[in-house]
N, C-alpha and C positions, 0 to 999 in steps of 0.2 A: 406665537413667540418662536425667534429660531431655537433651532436644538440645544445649543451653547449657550443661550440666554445671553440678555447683554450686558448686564450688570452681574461682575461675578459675586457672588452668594447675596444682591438684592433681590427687597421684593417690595411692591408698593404696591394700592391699592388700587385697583382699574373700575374705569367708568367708561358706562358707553358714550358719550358725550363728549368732543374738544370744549376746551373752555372759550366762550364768546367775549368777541370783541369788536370793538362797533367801528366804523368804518375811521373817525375823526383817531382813533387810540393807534388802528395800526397805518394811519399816514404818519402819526406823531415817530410811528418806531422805525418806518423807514426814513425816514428824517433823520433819526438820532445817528444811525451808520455813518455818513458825510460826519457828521459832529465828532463824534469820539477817532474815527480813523485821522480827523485833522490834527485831536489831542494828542494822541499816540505820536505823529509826525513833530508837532511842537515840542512834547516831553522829550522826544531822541534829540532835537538838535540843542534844548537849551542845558541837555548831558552833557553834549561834548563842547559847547561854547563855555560851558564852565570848566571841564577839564582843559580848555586851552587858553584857559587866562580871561577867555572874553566875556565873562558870567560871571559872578561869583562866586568862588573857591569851593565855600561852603556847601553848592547844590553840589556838586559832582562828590563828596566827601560824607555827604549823609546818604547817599544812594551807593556807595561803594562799602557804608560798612559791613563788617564780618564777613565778607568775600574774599578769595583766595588771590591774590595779585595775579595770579596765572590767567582766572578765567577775567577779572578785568580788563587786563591786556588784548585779552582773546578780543573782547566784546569794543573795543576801543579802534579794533585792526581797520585800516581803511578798507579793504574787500566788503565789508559789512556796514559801511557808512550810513545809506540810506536807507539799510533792509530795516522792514515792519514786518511784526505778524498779519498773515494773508488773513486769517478765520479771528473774528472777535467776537467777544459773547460778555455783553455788562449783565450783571446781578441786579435785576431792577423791583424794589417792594414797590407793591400796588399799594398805594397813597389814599387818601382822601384830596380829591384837588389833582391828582395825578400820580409823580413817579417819584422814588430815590433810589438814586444808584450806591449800591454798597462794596461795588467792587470793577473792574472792568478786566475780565482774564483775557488772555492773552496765550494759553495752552489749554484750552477747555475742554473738559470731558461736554458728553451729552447727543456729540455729534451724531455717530453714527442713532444712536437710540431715536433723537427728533429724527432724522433720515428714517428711520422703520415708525414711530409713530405716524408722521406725515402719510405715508404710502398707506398705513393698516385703515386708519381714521377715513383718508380720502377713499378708500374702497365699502366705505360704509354711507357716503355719500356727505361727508365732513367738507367744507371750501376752508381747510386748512390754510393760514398763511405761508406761500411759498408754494402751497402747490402739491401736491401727488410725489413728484420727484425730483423737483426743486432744490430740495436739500439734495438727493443722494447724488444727483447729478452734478450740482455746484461742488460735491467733497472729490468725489471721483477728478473731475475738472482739473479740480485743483492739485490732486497732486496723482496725476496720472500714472508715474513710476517711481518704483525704488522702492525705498523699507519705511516700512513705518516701525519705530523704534523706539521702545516702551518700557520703562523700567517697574523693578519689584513694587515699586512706593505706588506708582500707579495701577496696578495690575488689575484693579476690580476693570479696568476701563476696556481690558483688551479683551473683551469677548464681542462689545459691541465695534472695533475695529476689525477684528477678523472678518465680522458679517460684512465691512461696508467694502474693506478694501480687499478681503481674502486670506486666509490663514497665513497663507507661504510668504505672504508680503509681512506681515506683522514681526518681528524679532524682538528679545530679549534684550534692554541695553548692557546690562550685565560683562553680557560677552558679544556685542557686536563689535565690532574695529570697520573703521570708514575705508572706505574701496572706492569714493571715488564717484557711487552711485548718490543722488537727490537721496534727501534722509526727513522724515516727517518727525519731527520731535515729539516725542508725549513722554516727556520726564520737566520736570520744575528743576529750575539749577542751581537749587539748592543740594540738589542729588549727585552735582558733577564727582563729588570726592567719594561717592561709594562704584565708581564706573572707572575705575583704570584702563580697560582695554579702550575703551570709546573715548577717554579725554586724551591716553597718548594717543593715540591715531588724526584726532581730528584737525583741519586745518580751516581756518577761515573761505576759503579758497569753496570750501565744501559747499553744494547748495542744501541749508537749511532752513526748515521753514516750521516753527517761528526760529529764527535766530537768535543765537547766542548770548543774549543782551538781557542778564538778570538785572539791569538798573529797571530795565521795563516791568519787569513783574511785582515791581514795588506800591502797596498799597500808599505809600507817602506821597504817588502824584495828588490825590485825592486830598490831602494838606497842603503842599505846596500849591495847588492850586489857589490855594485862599488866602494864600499869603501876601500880605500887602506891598511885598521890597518885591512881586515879578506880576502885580498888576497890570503893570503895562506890557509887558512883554506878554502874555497872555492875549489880551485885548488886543495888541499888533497882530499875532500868529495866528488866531480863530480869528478876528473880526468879533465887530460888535454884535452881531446875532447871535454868531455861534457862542460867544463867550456869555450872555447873557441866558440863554437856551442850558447852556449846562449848569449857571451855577441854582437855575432852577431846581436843577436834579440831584443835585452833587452836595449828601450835609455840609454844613460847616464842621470842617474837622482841622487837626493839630499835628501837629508833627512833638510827642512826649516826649519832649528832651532837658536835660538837666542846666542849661546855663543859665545863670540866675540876675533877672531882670532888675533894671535898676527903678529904686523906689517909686519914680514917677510913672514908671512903665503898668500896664496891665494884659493880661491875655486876651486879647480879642474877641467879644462872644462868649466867653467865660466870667468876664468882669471882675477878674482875680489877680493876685499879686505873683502867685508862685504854682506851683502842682501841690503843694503842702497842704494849699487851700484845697481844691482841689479833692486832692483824698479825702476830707475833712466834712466834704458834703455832704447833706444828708438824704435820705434814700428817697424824698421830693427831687431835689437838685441834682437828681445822677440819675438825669434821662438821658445819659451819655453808653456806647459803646468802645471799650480799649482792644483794640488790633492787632496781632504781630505783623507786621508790613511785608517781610518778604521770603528774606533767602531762610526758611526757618520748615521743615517737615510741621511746625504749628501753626504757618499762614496757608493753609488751605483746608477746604473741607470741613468750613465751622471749628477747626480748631485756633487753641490762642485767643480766642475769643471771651472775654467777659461784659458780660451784662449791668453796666452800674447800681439800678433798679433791681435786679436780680440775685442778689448777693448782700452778704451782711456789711454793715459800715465795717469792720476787721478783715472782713475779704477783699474789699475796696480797695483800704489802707493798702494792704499788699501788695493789690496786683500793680497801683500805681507805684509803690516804691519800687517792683521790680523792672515795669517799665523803665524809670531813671534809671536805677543799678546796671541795666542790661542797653543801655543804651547805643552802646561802641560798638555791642555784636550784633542785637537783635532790636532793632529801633521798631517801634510801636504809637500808632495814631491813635487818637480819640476821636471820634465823629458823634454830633449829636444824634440821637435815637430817635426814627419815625419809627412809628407805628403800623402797619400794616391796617387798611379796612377790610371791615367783613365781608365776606363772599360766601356763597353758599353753592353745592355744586355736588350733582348725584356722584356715586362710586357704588361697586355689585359689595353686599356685605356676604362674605360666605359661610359665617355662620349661621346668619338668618337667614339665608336663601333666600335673599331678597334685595331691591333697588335703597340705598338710606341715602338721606343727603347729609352732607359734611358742610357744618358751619366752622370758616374755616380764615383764614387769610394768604393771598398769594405771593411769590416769585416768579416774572418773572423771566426767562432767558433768550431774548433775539440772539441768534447767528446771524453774523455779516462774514460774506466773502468778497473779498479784495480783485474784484474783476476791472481792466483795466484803467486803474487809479481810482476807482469807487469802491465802494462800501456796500455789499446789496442784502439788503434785507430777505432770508433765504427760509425760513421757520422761528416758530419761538417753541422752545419749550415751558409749561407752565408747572409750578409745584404749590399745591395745596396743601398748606397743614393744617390740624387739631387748631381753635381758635385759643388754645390754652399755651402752645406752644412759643417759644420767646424766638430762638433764632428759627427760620424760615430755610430746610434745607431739607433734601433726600431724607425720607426717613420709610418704615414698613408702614408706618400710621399716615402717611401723605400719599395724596393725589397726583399724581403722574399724568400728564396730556398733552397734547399740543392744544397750541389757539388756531383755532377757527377766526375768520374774517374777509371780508370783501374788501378786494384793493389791489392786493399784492398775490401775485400767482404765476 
């Protein structure tokens, strides 16, 4: 491990082992790169064809709530028209039958760490997906100069940025102010209002990468997707494969919002009249998970997060009325609840000085980088937790590794 460690003050459980994957799993995840970097390109254009009139009002107006009209504008600037994030990383649970995606980030931590897993694993004679240097190579690639600049909210992230890119390149966003130089984002822009010196300086003009476009880091594509008034425009913008291909992956989920249907109307997939119902479920019918969607310090990192199944019918009640309540500021999805299947998978126990295997279920994480107009499927990182465990995230008690597999290298 480097000196600095890469995760500041974690720790997980290590195995000698990457986790396997059989050759049909990882053609399916290079696959999926082309798919999602298509989504991401659909989601930016049918942003701004609703903010110009040519879309429905309503999309660009639920993806704009509780944002600052400054950085709106910012994000709307034509300089920044076409830009996508270059590095993508979806949250995929290992399924029964396959996969579900429970999120698709778009400023992902993990990078640099699968970059040193990939390298450690392949010198033990692991056929990592991606390869030996794969990753560290496609990151370096990618953003060859300038800062990488990293705010307080992120901070565990930057030890494993230091290793990849080098101390002196890593800064503070705190107190960075743009000069001019290509700037590697690792802050959420939810953060922009605690960053004075970096929000007055910056200009569109700037090369950023991922770009300024907090509409994108909204967990609500993942509802509007499903929504039946942009089925077609969907269907148009992927194609029929690709649009068929994600909604394999992709729960049925909601955009929990308070306007109130009329009598003959129902929720889609829900089979209900109102959210009323809704809360109302019982702890059978609330194989459902409630989301913060975006610009919120609680939509990332398993926070925000509640479990329908997990929780008392009064804590339910709650969280769904506070969803409605908060809706203007902080909009929040419902997605139906997979399960994760069983896995089992050594790790060193150090207190029995010994090999144990963790029965367990997975996440988990493909990097894709954006080489020219693709998607390349470059490592995955994998996380095992406790099979007792509901959300599936970093923890001291999880398994850490990369996937092994033949295909991709």
């Amino acid at each position: 491990m480097p000196a600095s460690g890469l995760f500041a003050g974690k720790t997980w459980r290590v195995s000698p082992s990457a986790f396997p994957l059989d050759a049909a799993t990882v053609e399916f995840l290079a696959r999926l790169g082309p798919r999602l970097h298509k989504f991401l390109q659909a989601a930016n254009l049918l942003y701004r064809k609703s903010w110009q009139g040519r879309a429905p009002a309503w999309i660009a107006e639920w993806l704009d709530l509780g944002k600052p009209r400054e950085l709106v504008e910012l994000a709307r600037s034509a300089a920044v028209k076409n830009d996508l994030p270059t590095i993508i990383r979806p949250d995929l649970i290992l399924a029964d039958g396959g996969f579900a995606l429970s999120e698709i980030d778009s400023v992902p931590g993990g990078v640099g760490l699968t970059a040193w897993l990939n390298e450690t694993y392949a010198a033990l004679g692991e056929p990592v997906v991606g390869g030996a240097t794969g990753m560290t190579a496609a990151a370096r690639r990618h953003f060859p100069a300038g800062s990488v600049v990293i705010s307080a909210e992120a901070a565990d992230y930057r030890p494993e940025m230091e290793w990849l890119y080098g101390a002196r390149r890593v800064r503070a966003a705190e107190r960075y102010t743009f000069s001019g130089e290509p700037v590697y984002r690792f802050f959420e822009c939810f953060d922009w209002r605690n960053l004075p010196s970096l929000s007055a300086s910056y200009s569109p003009t700037v090369r950023m990468d991922p770009p300024l476009k907090p509409f994108l880091e909204e967990k609500l594509w993942l509802a509007l997707f499903w929504l039946r008034p942009l089925r077609e425009f969907w269907r148009q913008e992927l194609g029929d494969r690709y649009w068929r291909d994600l909604q394999a992956i992709i729960p049925p989920s909601w955009v929990v919002e308070p306007t109130e249907l009329p009598p003959s109307a129902v929720l889609p997939g829900l089979e209900v009249q109102s959210w009323r119902e809704v809360a109302a479920f019982s702890q059978k019918e609330r194989a459902l998970v409630l989301k913060v969607s975006g610009f919120s310090p609680l939509a990332w990192g398993s926070r925000g997060v509640t479990m329908g199944f997990d929780v008392s019918g009064e804590e339910w009640r709650a969280a769904v009325a506070r969803a409605l309540a908060e809706f203007a500021e902080s909009p929040r999805i419902m997605q139906r609840f997979v399960k994760g299947r069983m896995v089992e998978h050594p790790f060193w126990d150090e207190a029995a000085r010994a090999l144990t295997v963790l029965p367990g279920r997975a996440r988990l994480c493909p990097y894709y980088f954006v080489e020219d107009g693709q998607a390349v499927l470059k490592g995955v990182l994998v996380t095992i937790t406790p099979a007792d465990k509901k959300i599936i995230h970093g923890m001291s008690d999880a398994i850490i590794v990369p996937a092994a597999g033949a295909g991709v290298g």
